[in-house]
C-alpha positions as CSV (number, residue, x, y, z in Angstrom):
1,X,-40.6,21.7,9.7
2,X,-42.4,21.2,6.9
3,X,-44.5,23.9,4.8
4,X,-48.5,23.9,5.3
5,X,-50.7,25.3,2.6
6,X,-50.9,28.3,5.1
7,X,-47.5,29.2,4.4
8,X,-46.8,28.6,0.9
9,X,-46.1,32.2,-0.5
10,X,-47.1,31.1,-3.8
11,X,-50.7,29.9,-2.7
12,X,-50.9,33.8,-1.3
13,X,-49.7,35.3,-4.0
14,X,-52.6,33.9,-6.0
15,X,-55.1,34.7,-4.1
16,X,-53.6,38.1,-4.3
17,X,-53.7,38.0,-8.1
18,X,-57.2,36.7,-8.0
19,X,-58.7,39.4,-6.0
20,X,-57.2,42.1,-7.8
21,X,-58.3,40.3,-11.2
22,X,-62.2,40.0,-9.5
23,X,-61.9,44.1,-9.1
24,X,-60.3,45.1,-12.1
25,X,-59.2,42.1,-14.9
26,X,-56.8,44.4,-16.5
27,X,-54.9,45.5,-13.5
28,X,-51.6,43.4,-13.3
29,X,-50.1,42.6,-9.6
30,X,-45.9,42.5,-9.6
31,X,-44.1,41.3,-6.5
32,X,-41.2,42.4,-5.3
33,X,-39.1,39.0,-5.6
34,X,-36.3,40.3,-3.8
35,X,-38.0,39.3,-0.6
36,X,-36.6,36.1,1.6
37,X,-39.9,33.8,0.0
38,X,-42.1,34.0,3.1
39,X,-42.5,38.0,2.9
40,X,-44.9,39.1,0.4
41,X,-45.0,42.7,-1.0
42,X,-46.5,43.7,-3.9
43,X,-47.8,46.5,-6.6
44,X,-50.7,46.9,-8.7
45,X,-50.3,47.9,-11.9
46,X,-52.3,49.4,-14.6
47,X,-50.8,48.6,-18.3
48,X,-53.1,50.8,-20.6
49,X,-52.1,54.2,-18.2
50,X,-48.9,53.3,-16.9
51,X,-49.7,53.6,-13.3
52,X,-49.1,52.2,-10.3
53,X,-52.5,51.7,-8.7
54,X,-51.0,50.7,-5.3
55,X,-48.1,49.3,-3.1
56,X,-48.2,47.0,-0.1
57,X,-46.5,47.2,3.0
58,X,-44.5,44.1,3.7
59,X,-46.4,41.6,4.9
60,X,-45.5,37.7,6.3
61,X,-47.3,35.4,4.0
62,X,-48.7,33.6,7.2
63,X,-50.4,36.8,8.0
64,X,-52.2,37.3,4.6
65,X,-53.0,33.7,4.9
66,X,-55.3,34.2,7.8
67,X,-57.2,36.9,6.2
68,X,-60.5,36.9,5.3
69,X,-61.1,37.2,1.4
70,X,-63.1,40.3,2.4
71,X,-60.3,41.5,4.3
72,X,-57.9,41.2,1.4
73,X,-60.2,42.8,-0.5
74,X,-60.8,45.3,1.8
75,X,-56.5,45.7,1.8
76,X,-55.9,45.7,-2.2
77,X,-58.5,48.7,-1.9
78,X,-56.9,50.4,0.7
79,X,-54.0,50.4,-0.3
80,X,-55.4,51.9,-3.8
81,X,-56.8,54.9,-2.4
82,X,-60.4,53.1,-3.0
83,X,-59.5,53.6,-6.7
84,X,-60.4,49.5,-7.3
């Protein structure tokens, strides 16, 4: 079976980075790379505090591939505590 734009993990993880970037452009997102490559999960850092903004739960990339860009957003500020 061959892999659709829907389940490239790398596509997801962009769009990741990009919506925290359209929130805050200093924040940096780190995934955990020890996952198998079709789980994503993920942190949001903040380099000029030291801080960890926020931590995903563990999510299959095909999942975050059918939400929204509102959704995601919605998720990133979530899982922030509403603090992006």
């Amino acid at each position: 079976m061959s892999e659709t734009k829907k389940d490239n993990y790398k596509t997801e993880r962009e769009r990741i980075r990009s919506t925290v970037r359209a929130k805050d452009r200093n924040l940096i997102v780190e995934f955990d790379d020890a996952r198998v490559p079709n789980w994503i999960k993920f942190r949001i850092d903040d380099p000029a505090t030291g801080a960890i903004i926020g931590v995903s739960g563990e999510e299959h990339v095909s999942v975050i591939a059918d939400w929204t860009e509102d959704h995601l957003a919605q998720y990133v500020s979530a899982i922030s505590n509403n603090r992006i």
